[in-house]
LUMLO-866333 format. One record per residue (C-alpha): z negated, x, y negated. Coordinates in steps of 0.02 Angstrom, whole numbers, padded with zeros to 5 digits, always signed. Layout:
N
ZXY/...
//
This chain:
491
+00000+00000+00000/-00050+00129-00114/+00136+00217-00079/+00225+00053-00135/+00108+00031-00290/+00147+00235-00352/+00326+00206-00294/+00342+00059-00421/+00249+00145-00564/+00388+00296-00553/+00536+00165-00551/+00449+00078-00702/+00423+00257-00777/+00608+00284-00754/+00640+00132-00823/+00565+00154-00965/+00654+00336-01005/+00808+00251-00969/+00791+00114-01085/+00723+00230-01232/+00876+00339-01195/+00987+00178-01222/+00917+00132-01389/+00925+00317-01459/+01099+00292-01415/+01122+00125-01481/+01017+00194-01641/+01168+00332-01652/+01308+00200-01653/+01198+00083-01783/+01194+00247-01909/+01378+00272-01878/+01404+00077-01919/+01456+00050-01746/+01388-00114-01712/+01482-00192-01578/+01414-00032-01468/+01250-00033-01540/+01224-00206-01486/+01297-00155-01288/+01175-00024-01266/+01023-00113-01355/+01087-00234-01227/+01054-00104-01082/+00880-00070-01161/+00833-00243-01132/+00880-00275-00968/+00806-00128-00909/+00653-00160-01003/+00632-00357-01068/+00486-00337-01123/+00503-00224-01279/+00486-00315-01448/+00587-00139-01531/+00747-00154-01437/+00762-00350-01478/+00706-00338-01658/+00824-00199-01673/+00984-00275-01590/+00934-00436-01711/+00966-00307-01875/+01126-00257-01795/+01186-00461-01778/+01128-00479-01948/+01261-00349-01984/+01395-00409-01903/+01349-00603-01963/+01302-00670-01793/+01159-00742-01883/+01096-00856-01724/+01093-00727-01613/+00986-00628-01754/+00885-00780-01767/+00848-00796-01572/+00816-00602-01563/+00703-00596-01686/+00608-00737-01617/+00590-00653-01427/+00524-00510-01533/+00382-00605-01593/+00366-00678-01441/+00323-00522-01359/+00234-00458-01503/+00159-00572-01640/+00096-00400-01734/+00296-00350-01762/+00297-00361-01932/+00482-00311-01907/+00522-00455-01823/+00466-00586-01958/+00578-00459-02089/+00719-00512-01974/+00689-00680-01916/+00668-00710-02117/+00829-00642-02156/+00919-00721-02030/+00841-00912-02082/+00907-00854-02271/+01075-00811-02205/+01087-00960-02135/+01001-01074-02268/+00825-01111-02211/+00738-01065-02336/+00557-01166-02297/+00570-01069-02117/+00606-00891-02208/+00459-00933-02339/+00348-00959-02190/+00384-00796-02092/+00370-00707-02269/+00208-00789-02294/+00126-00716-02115/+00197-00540-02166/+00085-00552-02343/-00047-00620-02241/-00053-00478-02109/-00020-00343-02266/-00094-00412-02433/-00062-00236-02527/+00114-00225-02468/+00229-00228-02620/+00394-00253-02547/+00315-00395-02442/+00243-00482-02575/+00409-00477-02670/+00520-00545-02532/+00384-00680-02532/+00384-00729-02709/+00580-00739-02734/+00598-00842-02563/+00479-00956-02649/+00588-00962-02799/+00742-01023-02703/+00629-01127-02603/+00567-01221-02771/+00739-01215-02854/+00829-01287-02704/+00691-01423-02708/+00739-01447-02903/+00927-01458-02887/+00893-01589-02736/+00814-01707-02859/+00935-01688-02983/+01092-01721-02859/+00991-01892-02797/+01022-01959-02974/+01206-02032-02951/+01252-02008-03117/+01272-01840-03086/+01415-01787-03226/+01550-01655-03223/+01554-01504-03300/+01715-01549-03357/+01645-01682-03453/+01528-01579-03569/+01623-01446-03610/+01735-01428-03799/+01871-01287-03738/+01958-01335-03892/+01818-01273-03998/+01794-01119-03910/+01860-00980-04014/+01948-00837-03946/+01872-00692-04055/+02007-00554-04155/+01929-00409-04063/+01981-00477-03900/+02163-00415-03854/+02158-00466-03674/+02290-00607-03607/+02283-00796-03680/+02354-00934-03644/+02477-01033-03756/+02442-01180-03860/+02442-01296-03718/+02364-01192-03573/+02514-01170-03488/+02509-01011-03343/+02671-00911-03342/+02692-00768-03239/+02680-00679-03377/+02515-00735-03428/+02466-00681-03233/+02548-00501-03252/+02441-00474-03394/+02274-00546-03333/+02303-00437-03171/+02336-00278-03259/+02175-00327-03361/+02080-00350-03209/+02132-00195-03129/+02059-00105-03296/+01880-00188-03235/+01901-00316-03407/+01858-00489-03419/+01966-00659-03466/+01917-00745-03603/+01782-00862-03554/+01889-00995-03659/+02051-00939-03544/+01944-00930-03369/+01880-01116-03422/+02052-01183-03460/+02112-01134-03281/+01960-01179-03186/+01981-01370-03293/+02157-01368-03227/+02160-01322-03046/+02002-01437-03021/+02142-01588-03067/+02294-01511-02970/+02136-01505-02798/+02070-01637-02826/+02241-01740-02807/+02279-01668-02646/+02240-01728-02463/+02091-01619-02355/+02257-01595-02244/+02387-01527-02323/+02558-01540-02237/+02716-01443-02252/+02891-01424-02188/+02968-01232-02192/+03171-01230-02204/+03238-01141-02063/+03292-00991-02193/+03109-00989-02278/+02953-00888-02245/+02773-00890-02286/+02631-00769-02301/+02477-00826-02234/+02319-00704-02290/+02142-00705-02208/+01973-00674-02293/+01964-00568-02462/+01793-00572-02502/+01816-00514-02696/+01915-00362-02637/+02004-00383-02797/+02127-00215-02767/+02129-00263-02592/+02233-00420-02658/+02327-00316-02777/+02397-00197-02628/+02454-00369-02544/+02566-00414-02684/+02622-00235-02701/+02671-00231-02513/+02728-00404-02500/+02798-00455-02680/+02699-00581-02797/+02690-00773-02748/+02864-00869-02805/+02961-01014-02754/+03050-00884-02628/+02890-00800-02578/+02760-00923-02535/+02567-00880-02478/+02424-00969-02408/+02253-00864-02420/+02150-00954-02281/+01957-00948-02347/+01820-00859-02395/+01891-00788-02595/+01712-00745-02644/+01560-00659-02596/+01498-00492-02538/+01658-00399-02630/+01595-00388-02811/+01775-00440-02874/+01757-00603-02819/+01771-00694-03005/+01953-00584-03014/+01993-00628-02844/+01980-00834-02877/+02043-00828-03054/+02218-00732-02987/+02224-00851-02824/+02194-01000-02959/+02299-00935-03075/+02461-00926-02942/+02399-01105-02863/+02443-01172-03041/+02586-01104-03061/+02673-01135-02909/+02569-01298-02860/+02700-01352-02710/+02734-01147-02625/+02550-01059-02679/+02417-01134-02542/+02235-01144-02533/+02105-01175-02389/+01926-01185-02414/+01806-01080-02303/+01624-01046-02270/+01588-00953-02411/+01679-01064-02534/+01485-01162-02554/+01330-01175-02652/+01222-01104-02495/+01319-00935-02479/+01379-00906-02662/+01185-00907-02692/+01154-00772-02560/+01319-00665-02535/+01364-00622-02731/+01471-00762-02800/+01340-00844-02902/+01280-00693-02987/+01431-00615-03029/+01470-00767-03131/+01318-00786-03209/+01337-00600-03246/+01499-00599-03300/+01516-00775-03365/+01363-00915-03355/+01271-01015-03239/+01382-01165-03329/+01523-01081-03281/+01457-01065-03087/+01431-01252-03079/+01636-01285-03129/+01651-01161-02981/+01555-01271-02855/+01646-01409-02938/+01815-01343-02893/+01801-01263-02708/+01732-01439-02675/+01910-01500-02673/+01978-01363-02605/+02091-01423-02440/+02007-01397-02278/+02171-01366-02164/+02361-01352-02153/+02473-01397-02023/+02658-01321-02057/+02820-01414-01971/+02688-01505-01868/+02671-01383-01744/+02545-01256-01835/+02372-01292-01917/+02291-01163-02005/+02096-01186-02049/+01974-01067-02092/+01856-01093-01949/+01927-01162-01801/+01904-01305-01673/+01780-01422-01652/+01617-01477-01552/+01689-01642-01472/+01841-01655-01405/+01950-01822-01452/+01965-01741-01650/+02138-01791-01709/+02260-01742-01861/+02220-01908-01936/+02037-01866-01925/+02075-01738-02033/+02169-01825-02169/+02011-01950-02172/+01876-01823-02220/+01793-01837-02355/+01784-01657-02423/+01711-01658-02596/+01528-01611-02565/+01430-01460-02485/+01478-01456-02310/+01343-01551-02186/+01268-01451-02048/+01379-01506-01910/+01542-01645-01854/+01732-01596-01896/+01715-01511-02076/+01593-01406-02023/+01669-01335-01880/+01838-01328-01969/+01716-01189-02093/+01620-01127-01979/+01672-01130-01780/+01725-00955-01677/+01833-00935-01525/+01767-00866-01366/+01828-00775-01203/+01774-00911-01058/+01815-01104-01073/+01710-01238-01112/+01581-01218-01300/+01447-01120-01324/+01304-01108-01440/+01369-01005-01626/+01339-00836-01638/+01312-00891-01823/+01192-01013-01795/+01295-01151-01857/+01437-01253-01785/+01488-01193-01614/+01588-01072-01493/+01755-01148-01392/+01864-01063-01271/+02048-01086-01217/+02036-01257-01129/+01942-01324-01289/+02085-01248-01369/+02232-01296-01253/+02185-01498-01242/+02177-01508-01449/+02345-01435-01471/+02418-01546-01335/+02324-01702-01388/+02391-01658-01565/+02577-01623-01506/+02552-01441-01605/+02589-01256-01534/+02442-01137-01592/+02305-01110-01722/+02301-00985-01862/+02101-00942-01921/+02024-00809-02005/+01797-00800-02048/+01803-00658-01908/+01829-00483-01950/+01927-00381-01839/+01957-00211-01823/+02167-00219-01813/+02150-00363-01942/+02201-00474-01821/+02187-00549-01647/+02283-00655-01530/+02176-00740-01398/+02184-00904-01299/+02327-00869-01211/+02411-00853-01388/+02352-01025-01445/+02229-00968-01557/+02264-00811-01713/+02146-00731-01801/+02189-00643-01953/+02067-00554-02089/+02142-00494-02272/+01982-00374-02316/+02003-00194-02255/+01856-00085-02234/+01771-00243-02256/+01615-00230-02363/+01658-00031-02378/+01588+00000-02221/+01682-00079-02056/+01831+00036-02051/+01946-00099-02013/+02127-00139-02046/+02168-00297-02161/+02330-00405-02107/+02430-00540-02139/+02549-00647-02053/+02738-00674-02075/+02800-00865-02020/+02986-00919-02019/+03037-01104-02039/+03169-01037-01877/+03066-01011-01753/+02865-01000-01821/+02841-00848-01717/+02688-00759-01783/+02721-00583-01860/+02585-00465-01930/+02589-00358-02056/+02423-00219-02049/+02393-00136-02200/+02225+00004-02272/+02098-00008-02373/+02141+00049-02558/+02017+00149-02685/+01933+00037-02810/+01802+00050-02949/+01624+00103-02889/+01551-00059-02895/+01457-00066-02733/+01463-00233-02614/+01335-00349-02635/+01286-00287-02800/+01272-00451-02865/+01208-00534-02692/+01022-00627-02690/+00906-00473-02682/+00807-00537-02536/+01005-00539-02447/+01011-00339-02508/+00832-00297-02432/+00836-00393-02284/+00983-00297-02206/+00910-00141-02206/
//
């Protein structure tokens, strides 16, 4: 007996030495950035040895970087599990419920931490700005329950607003009209890290919330035979990111249409230049310059990913709410010739969702926390049929057969998505029913990927991909204008 009982303390020894050895390794690949292999080998750690709060609290930082925010979430939780003295873990599992919105259940794991450390500074911080957001989201609820809620549109005098002599950036004429000249100029502008106008960045904002706002959530389209359209992934405020598209593909025209799929905004801290250039083009060429809405195009992640501070930095908090206004009608999908449909997400947690569910949705508000316009925002693709839980925490996971009976119930050929990065900039999975395809390279200044975008031809609507690299821009770091609890929790 006493053989068997030393024989199982060596292989739990060697256990042990093998699992540490894993997480030094994964701990190499996490300094490297290398987060799909850190997560393997913390992986490896845990099976070997499930019952270390270390290796799940750090695999939950390295979700957190890769936005797999549920699986962050569930990590951090077995942590604590484990360990209820990990003050780690509540870090993460806080971070995670703030990436994901739950603020009340972030609040509460910052409130333990203070507890456990009253002299720790950087605890006591996280705690009282989480308690900010926490009131203020509690504020702006009462305020939207009043259903007189009025526009921005309707209190602002753009007329009045005068356009100072010491400003020699672009205008717009008399009646607000965008030429391409006008966009040229505000470009160029852009590119020299200047802003609009306030009066000129209201004026389009005022205009493209009336040219949305008049157009269905699905937007439908019919490419000649001869024609071809660009459709671009995620930008994320990689403002000379968007510039090296036009330089390698040509500006938007009525010969050169686009669609940029999602996500505009946030984490890039060119996001206001990003939307005013993609707003800009959408208002000049209304019927071949497309728009889709995406996950990041709401209140929830504008607060934490950037979006809302850089416009209150660089414009106001006024200005911010026209914002929300606007990406509140933005379309949710796009079917082209009837046999494509582009969304930003992807499919959906029921099966039985038609086309002409689509068209009935009624888009203008914050997106709810789950049915069809959430998962067109917010759903992934997976390897093996059937849905899974989200990685993200929100919406769900669907494989090929999920995939396969919507296209056939819908009479349509594949899906184009984007909301994943990947490392080629783009991905064809599903049995090539289902493209992704991401526009930010080196996403965030620290992935290493390649952006793409995708080539369509009224002939035949055979996918072709264009990769492109990352190009130098001014050192304004990522994030810099992202919720400071965001910017501390992911280290």
């Amino acid at each position: 007996m006493a053989g068997a009982a030393d024989c199982d303390s060596v292989k739990m020894a060697e256990a042990e030495r093998s699992s540490e050895m894993l997480k030094e390794k994964a701990n190499n690949y996490f300094k490297e950035k290398d987060y799909e292999n850190a997560i393997k080998y913390y992986s490896e750690a845990v099976e070997l040895n499930p019952d270390n709060a270390i290796y799940y609290g750090n695999r939950s930082l390295a979700y957190l970087r890769t936005e797999c925010y549920g699986y962050a979430l569930a990590d951090a939780t077995l942590a604590l599990e484990l360990d209820k003295n990990y003050i780690k873990g509540y870090y993460r599992r806080a971070t995670s419920n703030m990436a994901l919105g739950k603020f009340k259940a972030a609040l509460k794991d910052y409130e333990t931490v203070v507890k456990v450390r009253p002299n720790d500074k950087d605890a006591k911080l996280k705690y009282q700005e989480c308690s900010k957001i926490v009131k203020q989201k509690a504020f702006e609820r009462a305020i939207a329950s009043d259903e007189l809620k009025r526009s921005v549109v309707d209190s602002l005098d753009i007329e009045s607003m005068t356009i100072e002599e010491d400003y020699s950036g672009p205008k717009l004429d008399e009646g607000g009209k965008i030429t391409m000249k006008f966009m040229k100029e505000m470009m160029s502008w852009f590119k020299g890290q200047k802003k609009l106008h306030r009066k000129c960045a209201y004026q389009i904002l005022v205009q493209v919330k009336e040219l949305l706002s008049k157009l269905p959530s699905l937007v439908e389209i019919t490419l000649k035979e001869t024609e071809t359209i660009t459709i671009c992934g995620d930008t994320h405020g990689q403002f000379y990111d968007l510039l090296n598209i036009f330089e390698l593909n040509g500006l938007p025209s009525e010969t050169n249409p686009y669609l940029f799929n999602g996500d505009f905004v946030d984490r890039g801290s060119f996001s206001v230049e990003v939307i005013l250039t993609l707003f800009g083009f959408k208002l000049l060429f209304p019927d071949c310059f497309y728009l889709l809405r995406g996950n990041h195009e709401t209140d929830n992640m504008n607060q934490m990913y950037g979006f809302e501070g850089e416009v209150k930095a660089k414009y106001t908090a006024q200005m911010f709410e026209l914002f929300s206004e606007v990406f509140q009608w933005l379309p949710l999908a796009q079917s082209i010739n009837g046999k494509v449909l582009v969304m930003h997400g992807g499919l959906f947690s029921e099966d039985g969702v038609t086309l002409d569910d689509l068209r009935k949705i009624n888009r203008n508000r914050q997106p709810p926390d789950s049915g069809p316009m959430c998962d067109l925002l917010w759903s992934d693709p997976q390897a093996p049929d059937g849905r899974s839980v989200s990685k993200r925490g929100v919406s769900c996971q669907f494989g090929p057969d999920v995939t396969k009976r919507f296209l056939e119930q819908n009479q349509l050929d594949y899906i184009i998505r984007s909301h994943e990065m990947k490392s080629e900039g783009y991905e064809v999975t599903h049995n090539g029913q289902c493209i992704t395809v991401f526009s930010a390279p080196n996403y965030c200044d620290q992935m290493g990927n390649k952006g793409a975008y995708i080539h369509l031809r009224g002939s035949d609507l055979k996918p072709e991909f264009h990769q492109f690299a990352a190009v130098p821009h001014p050192n304004v770091k990522p994030m810099a204008y992202a919720n400071s609890l965001m910017q501390m929790g992911m280290m």
